[in-house]
Every structure is written in structure tokens, then in C-alpha cells.
N, CA, C and O atoms as CSV, one atom per row, in Angstrom:
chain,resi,resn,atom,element,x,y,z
A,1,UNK,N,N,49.461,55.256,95.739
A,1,UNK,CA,C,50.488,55.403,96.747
A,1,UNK,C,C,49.933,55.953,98.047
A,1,UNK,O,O,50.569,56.276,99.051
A,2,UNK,N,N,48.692,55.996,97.847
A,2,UNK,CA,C,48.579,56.330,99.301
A,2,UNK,C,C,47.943,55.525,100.487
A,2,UNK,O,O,47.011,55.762,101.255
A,3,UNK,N,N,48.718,54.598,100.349
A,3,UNK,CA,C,48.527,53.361,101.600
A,3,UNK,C,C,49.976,53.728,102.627
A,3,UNK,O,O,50.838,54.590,102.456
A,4,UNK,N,N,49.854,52.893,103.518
A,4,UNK,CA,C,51.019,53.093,104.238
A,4,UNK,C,C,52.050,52.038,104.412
A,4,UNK,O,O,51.425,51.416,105.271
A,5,UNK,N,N,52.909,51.499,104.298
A,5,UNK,CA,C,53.631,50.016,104.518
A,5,UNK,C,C,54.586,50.133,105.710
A,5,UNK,O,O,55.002,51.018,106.458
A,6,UNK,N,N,54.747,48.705,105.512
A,6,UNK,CA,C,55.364,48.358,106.744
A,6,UNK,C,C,56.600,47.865,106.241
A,6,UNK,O,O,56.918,47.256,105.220
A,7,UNK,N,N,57.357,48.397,107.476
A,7,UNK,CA,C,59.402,47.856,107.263
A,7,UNK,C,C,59.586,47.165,108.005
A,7,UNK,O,O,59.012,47.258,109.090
A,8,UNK,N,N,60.408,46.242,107.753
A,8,UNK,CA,C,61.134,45.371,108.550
A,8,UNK,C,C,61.469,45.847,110.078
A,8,UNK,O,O,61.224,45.202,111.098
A,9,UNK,N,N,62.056,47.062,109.996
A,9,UNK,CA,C,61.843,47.440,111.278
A,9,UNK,C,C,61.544,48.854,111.168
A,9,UNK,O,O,61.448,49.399,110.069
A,10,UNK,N,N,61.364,49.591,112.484
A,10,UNK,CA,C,60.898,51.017,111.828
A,10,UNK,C,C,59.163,51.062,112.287
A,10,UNK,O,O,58.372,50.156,112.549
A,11,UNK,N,N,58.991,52.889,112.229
A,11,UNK,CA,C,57.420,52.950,111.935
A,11,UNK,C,C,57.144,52.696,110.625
A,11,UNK,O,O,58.058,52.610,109.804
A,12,UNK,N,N,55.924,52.558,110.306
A,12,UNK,CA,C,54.931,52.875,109.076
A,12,UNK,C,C,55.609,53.608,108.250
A,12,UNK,O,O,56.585,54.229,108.672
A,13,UNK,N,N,55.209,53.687,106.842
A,13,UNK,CA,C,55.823,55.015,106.066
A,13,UNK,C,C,54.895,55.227,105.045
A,13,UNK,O,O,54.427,54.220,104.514
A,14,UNK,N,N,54.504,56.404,104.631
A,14,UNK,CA,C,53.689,56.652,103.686
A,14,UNK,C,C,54.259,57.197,102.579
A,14,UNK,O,O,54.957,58.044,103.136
A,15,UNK,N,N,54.532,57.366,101.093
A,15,UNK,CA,C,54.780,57.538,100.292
A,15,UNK,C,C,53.885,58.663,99.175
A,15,UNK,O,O,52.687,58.581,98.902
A,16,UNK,N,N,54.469,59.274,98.867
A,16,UNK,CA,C,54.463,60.564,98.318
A,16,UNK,C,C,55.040,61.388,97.343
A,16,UNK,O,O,56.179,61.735,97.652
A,17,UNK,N,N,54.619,61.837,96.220
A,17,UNK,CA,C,55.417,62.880,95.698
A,17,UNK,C,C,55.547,63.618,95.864
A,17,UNK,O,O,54.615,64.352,95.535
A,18,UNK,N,N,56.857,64.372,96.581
A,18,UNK,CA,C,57.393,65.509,96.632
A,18,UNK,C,C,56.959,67.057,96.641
A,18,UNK,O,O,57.598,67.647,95.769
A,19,UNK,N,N,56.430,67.574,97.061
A,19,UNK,CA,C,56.125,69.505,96.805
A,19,UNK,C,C,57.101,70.533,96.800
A,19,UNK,O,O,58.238,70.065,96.841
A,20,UNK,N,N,57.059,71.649,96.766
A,20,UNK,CA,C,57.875,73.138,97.125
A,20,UNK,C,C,57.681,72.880,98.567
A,20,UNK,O,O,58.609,73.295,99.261
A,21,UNK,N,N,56.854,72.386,99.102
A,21,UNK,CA,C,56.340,73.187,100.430
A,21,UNK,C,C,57.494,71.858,101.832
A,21,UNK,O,O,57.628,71.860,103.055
A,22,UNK,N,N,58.189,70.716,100.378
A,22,UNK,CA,C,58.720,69.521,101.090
A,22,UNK,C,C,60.481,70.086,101.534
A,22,UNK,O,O,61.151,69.290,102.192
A,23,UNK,N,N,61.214,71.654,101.074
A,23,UNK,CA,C,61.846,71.642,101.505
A,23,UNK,C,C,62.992,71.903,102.729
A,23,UNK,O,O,64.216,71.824,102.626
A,24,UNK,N,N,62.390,72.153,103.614
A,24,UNK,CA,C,62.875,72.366,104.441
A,24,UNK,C,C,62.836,71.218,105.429
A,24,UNK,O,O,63.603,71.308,106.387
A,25,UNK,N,N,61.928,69.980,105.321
A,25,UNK,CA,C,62.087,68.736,105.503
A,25,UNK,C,C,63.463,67.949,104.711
A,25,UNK,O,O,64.182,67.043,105.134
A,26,UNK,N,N,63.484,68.488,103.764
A,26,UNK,CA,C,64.201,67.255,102.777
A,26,UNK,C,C,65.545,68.240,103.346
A,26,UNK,O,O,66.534,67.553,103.091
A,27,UNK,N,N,65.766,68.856,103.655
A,27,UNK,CA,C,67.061,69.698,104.174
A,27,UNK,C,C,67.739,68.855,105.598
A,27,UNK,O,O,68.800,68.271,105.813
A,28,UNK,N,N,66.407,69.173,106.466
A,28,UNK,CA,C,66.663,68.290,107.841
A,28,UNK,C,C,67.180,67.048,107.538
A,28,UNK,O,O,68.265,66.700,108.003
A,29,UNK,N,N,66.443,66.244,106.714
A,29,UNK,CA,C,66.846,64.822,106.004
A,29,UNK,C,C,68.129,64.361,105.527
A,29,UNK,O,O,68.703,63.272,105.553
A,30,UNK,N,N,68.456,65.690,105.013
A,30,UNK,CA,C,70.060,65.749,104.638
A,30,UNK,C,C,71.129,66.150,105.697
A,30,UNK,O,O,72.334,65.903,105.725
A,31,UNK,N,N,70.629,66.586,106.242
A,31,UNK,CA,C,71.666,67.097,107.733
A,31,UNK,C,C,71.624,66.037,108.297
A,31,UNK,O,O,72.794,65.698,108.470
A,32,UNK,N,N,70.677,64.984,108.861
A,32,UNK,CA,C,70.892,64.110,109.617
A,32,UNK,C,C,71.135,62.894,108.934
A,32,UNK,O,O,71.472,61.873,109.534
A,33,UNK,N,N,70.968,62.958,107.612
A,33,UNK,CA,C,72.383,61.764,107.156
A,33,UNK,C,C,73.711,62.205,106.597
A,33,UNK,O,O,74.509,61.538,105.939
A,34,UNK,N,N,73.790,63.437,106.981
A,34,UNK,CA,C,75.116,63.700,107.025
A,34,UNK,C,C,75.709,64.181,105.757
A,34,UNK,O,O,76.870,64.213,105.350
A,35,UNK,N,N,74.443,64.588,105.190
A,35,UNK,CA,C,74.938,64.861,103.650
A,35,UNK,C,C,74.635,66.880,103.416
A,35,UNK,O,O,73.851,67.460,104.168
A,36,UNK,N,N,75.286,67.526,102.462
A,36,UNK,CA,C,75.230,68.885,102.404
A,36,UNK,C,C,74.226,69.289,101.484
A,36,UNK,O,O,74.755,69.012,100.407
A,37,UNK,N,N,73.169,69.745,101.244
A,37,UNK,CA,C,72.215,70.044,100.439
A,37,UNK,C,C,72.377,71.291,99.443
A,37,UNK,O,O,72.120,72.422,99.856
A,38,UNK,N,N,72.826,71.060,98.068
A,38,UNK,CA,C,73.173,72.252,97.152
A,38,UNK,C,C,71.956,72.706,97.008
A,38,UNK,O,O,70.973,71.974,97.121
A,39,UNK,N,N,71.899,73.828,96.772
A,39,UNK,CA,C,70.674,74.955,96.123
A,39,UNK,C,C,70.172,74.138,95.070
A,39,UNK,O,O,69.216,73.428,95.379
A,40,UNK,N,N,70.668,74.056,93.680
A,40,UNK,CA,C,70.438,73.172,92.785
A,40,UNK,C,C,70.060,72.133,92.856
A,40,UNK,O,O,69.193,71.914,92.009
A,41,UNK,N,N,70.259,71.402,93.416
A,41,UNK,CA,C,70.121,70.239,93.559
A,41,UNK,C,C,68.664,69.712,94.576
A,41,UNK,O,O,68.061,68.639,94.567
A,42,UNK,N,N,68.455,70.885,95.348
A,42,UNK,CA,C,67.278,71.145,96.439
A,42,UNK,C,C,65.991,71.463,95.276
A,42,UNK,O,O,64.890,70.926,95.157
A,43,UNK,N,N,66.605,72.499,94.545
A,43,UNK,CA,C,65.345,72.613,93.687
A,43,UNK,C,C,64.595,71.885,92.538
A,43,UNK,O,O,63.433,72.019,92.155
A,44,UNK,N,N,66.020,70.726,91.907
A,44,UNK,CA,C,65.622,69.863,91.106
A,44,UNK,C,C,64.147,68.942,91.657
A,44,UNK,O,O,63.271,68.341,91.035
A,45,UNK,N,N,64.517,69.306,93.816
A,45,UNK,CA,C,63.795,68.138,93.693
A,45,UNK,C,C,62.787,68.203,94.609
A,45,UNK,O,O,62.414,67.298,95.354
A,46,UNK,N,N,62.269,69.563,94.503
A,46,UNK,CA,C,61.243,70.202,94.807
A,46,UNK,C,C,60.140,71.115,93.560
A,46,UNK,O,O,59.157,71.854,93.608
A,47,UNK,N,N,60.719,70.721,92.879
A,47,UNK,CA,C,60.263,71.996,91.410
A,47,UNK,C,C,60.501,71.026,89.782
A,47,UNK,O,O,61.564,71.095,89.165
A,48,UNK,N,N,59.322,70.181,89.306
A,48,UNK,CA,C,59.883,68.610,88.615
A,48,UNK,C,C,58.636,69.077,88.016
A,48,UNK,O,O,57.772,69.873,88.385
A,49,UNK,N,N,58.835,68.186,86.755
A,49,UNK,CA,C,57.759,67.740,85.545
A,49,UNK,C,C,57.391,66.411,85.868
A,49,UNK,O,O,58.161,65.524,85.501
A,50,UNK,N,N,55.880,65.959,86.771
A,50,UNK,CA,C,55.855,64.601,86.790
A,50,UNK,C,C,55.738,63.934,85.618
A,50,UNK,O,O,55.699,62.704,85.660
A,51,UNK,N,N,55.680,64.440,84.686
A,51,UNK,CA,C,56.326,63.137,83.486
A,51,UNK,C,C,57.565,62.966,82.561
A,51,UNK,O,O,57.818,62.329,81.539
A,52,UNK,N,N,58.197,63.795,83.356
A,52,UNK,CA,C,59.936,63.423,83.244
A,52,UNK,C,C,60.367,63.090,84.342
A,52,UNK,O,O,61.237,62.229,84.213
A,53,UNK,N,N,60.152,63.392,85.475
A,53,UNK,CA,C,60.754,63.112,86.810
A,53,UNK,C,C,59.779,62.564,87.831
A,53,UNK,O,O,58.604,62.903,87.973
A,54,UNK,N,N,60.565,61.522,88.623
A,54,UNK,CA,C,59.860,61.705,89.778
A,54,UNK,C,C,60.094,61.553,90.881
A,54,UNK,O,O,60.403,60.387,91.123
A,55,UNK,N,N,60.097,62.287,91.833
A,55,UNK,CA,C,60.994,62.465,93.749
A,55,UNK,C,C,59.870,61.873,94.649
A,55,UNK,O,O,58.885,62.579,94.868
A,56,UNK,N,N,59.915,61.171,94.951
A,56,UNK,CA,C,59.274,60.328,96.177
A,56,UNK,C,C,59.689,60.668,97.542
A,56,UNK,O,O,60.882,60.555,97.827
A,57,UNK,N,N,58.703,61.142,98.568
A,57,UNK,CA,C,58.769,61.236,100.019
A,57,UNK,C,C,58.937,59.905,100.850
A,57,UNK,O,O,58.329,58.988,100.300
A,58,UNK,N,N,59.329,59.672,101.558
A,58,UNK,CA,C,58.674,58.752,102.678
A,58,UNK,C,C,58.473,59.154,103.989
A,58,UNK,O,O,59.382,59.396,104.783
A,59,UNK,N,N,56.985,59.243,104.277
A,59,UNK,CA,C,56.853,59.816,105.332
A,59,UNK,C,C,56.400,58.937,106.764
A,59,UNK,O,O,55.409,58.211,106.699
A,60,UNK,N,N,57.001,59.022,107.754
A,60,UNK,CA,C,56.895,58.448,109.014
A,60,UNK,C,C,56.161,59.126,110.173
A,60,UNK,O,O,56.315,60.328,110.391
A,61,UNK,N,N,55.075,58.071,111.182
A,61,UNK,CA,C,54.768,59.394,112.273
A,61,UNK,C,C,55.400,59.201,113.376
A,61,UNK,O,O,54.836,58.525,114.237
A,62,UNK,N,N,56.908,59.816,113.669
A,62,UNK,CA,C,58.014,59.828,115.078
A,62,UNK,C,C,57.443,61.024,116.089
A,62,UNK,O,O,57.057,62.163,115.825
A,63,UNK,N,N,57.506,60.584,116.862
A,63,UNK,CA,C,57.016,61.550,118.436
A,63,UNK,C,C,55.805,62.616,117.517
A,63,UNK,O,O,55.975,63.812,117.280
A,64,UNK,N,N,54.703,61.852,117.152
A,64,UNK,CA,C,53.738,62.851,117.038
A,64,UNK,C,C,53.916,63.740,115.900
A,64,UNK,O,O,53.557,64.904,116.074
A,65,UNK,N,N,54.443,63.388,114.667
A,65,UNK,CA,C,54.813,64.285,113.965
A,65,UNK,C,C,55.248,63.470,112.845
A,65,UNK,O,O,56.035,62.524,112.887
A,66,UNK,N,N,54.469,64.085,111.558
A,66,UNK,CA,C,55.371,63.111,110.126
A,66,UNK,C,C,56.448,64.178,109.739
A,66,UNK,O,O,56.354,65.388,109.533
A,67,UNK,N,N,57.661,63.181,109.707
A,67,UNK,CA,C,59.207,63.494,109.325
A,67,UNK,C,C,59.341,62.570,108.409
A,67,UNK,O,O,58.990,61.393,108.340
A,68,UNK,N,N,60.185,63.643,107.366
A,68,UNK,CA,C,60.566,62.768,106.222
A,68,UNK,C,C,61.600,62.075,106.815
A,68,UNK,O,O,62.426,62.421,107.659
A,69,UNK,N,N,61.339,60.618,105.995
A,69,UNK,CA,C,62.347,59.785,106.679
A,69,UNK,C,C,63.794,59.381,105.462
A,69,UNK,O,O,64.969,59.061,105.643
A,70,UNK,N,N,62.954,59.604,104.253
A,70,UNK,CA,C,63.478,58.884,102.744
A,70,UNK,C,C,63.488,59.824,102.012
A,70,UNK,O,O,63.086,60.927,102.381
A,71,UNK,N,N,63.920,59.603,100.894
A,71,UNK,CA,C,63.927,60.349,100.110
A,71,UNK,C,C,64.269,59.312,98.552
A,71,UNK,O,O,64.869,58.239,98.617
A,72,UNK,N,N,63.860,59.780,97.529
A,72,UNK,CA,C,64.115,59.134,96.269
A,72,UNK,C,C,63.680,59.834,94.891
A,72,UNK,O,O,62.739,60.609,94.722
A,73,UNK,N,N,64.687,59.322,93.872
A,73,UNK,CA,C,63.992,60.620,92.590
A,73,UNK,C,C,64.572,59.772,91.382
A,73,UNK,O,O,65.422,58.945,91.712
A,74,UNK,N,N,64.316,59.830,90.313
A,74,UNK,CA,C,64.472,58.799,88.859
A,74,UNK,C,C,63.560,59.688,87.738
A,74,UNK,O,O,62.423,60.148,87.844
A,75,UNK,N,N,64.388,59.732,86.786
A,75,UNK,CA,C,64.206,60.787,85.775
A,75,UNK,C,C,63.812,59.425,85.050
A,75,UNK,O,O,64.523,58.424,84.959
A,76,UNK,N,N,62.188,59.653,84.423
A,76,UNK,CA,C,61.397,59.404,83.881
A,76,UNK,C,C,61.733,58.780,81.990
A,76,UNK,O,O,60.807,58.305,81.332
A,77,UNK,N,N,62.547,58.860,81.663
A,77,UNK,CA,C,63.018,58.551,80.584
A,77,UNK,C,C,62.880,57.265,79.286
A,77,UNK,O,O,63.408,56.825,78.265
A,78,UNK,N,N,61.754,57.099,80.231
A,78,UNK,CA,C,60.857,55.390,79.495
A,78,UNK,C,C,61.965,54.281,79.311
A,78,UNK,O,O,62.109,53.458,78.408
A,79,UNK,N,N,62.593,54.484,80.282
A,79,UNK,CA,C,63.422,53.213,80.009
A,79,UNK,C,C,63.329,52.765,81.791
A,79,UNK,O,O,63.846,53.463,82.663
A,80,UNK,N,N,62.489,51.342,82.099
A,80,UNK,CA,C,62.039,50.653,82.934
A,80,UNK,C,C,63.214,50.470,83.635
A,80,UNK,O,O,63.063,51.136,84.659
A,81,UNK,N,N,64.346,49.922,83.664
A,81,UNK,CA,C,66.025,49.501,84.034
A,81,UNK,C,C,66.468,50.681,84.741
A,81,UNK,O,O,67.302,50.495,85.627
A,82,UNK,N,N,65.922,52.299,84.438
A,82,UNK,CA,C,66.821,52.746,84.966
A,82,UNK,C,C,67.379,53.000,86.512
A,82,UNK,O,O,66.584,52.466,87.287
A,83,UNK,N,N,68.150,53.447,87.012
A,83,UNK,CA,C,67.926,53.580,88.854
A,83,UNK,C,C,67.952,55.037,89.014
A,83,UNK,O,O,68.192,55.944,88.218
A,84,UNK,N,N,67.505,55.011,90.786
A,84,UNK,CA,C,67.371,56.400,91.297
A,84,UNK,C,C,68.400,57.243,90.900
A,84,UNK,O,O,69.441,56.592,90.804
A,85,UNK,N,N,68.581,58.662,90.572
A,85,UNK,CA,C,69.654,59.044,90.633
A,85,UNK,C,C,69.747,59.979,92.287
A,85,UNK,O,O,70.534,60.781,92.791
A,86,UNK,N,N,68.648,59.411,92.631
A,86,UNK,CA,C,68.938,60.521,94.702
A,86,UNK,C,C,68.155,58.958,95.060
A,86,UNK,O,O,67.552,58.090,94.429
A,87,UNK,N,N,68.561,59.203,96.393
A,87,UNK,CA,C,68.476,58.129,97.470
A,87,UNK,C,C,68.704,58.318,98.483
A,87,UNK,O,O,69.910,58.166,98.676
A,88,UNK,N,N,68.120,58.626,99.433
A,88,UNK,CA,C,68.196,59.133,100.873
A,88,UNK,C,C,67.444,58.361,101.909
A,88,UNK,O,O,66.229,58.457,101.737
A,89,UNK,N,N,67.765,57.678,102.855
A,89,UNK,CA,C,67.411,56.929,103.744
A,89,UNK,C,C,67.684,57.569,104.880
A,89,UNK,O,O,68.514,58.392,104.492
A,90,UNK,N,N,67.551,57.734,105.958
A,90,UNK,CA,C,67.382,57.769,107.363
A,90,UNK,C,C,67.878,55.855,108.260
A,90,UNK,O,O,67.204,55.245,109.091
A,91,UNK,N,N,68.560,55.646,107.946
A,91,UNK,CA,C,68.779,54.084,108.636
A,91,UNK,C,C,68.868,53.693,109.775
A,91,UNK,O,O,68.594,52.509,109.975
A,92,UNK,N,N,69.221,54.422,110.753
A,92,UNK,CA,C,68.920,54.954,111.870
A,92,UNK,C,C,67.148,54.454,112.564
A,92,UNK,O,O,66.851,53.748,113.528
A,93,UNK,N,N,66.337,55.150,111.621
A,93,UNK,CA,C,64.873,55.300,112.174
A,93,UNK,C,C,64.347,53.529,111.749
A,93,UNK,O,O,63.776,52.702,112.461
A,94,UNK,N,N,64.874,53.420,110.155
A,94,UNK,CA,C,64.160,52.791,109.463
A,94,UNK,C,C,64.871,51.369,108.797
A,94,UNK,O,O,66.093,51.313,108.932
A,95,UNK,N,N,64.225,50.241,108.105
A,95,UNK,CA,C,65.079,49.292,107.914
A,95,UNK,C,C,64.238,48.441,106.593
A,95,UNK,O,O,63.338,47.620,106.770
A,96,UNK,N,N,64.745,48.841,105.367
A,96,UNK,CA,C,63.840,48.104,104.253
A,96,UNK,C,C,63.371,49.073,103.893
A,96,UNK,O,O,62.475,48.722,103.125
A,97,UNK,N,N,63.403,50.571,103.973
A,97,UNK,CA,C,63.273,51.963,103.360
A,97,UNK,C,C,63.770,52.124,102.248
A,97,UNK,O,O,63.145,52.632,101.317
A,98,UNK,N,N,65.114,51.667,102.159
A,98,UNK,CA,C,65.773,51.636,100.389
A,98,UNK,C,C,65.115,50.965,99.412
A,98,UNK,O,O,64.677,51.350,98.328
A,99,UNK,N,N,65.104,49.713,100.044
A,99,UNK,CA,C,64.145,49.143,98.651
A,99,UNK,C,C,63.250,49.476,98.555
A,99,UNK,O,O,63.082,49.713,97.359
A,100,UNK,N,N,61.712,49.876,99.546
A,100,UNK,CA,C,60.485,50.351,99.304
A,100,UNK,C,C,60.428,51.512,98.215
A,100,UNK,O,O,59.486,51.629,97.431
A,101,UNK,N,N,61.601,52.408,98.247
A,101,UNK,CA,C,61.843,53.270,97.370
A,101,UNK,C,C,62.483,52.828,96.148
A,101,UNK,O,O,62.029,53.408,95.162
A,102,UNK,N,N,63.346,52.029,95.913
A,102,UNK,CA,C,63.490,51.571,94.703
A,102,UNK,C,C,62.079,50.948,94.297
A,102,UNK,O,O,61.291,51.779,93.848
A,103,UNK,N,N,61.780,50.093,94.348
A,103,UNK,CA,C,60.707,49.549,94.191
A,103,UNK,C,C,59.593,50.324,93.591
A,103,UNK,O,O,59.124,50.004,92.498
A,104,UNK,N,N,59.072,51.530,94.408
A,104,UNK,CA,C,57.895,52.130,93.731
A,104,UNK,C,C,58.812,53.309,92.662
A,104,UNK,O,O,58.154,53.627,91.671
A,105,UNK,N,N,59.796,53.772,92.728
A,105,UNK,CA,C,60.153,54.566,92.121
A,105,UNK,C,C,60.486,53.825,90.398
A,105,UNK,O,O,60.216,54.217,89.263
A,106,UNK,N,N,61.252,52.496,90.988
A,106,UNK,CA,C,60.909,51.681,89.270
A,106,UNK,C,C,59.976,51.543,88.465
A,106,UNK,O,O,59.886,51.709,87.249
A,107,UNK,N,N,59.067,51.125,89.489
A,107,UNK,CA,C,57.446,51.022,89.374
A,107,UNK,C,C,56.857,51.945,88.518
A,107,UNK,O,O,56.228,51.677,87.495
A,108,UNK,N,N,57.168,53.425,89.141
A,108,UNK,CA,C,56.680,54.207,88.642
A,108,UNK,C,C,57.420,54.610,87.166
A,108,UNK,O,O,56.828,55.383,86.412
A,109,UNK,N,N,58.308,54.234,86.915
A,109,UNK,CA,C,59.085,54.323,85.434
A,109,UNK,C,C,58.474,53.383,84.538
A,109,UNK,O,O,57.911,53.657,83.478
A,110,UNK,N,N,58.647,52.155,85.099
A,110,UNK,CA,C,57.893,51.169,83.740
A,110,UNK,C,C,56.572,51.388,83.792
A,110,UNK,O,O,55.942,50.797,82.916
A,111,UNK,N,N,55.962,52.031,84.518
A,111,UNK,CA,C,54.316,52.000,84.039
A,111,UNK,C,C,53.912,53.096,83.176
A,111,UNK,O,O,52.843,53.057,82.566
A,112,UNK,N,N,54.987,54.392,83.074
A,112,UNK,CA,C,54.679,55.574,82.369
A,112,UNK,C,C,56.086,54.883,81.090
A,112,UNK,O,O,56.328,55.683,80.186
A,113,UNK,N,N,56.714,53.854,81.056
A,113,UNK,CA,C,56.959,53.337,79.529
A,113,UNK,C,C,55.782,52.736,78.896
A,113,UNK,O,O,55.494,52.963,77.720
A,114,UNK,N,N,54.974,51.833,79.802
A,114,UNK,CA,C,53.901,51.008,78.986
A,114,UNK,C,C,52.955,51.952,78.604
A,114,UNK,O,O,52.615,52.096,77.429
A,115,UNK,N,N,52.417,52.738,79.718
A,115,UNK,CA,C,51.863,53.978,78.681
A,115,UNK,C,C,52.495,54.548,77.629
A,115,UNK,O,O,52.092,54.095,76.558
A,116,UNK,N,N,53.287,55.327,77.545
A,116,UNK,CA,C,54.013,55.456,76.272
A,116,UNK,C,C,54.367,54.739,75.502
A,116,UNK,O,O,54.987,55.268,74.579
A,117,UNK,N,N,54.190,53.203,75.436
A,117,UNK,CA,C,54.580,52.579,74.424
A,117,UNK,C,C,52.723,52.166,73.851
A,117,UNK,O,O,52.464,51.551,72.817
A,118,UNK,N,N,51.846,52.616,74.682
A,118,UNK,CA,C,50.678,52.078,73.815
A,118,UNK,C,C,50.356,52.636,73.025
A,118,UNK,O,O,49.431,52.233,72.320
């Protein structure tokens, strides 16, 4: 994941798992889509077992500076089908951000089933 892709429209975005050190970004992220950020819910997704969970960044470089732009998270549960249960876009900045995040976040589920199923 650490290449950078390109959106339909939009800068670049680089992709990432998540840290402690990601929240006060992922806060801003939520204020400017308009959404309220619970305590709980902040820490689920800053503070994770990468092999039960996993929260994906997407990071953009706007005026000189990487801002989270995305956000995404899918509890690990070896079942390939399942979907994000967080999803946070910026739509505004970005365009084809949702799926890039579905996409690797599925990704990243069925490949830790095929491991577990070998």
C-alpha cells in the first residue's frame, strides 16, 4: 500500500493504516463532513488488532500539507463479502475515493481469509 493512486478527479492519495498519532486528523475529517466524532468510536479506530481489524487512511498533499482525506475500517472476520463498517470520504476534495477504499479494504479481508484458510 504504499504507492500512491490516482482519482478520477482530485489529488493523489496515499493509503495507510491508521495510528494513535492519526487522531486529531480523523476528527478534522469528521467535522468537515459534517459528521460528530464519539470518544468510542474515535478510539476503535485509532487503537485496533491488525488481524481483526482494519482502518485505512487516505492521505492527500492539499496546500503543502498531507490531510486526511478518507477514511475506512472492516472488521477482519475471514469472511471476504463483508463491507466497511466506517466510511468517510471528503467529496468535496476528491472523486473515486469511496471505492479506492472499498476496494483495498476488501482486499485486505480476503487475503487474510486465504491465509487463514491455508
Amino acid at each position: 500500500m504504499s504507492q500512491t493512486y490516482a482519482l478520477a478527479r482530485g489529488p493523489r492519495v496515499r493509503l495507510r493504516l491508521a495510528g494513535r498519532g492519526d487522531a486529531a486528523a480523523i476528527i478534522a475529517l469528521l467535522v468537515r463532513c459534517d459528521l460528530s466524532p464519539e470518544q468510542l468510536e474515535l478510539s476503535r479506530l485509532v487503537r485496533f488488532d491488525p488481524r481483526r481489524r482494519a482502518v485505512l487512511c487516505a492521505l492527500a498533499l492539499i496546500d503543502s500539507r498531507e490531510t486526511l482525506v478518507g477514511l475506512g475500517a472492516i472488521d477482519l472476520d475471514g469472511n471476504p463479502a463483508t463491507e466497511p463498517d466506517v466510511l468517510v470520504v471528503d467529496e468535496r476534495i476528491t472523486e473515486g475515493l469511496q471505492d479506492l477504499l472499498v476496494a483495498a479494504l476488501a482486499g485486505r479481508a480476503a487475503a487474510l481469509a486465504r491465509a487463514r484458510a491455508a
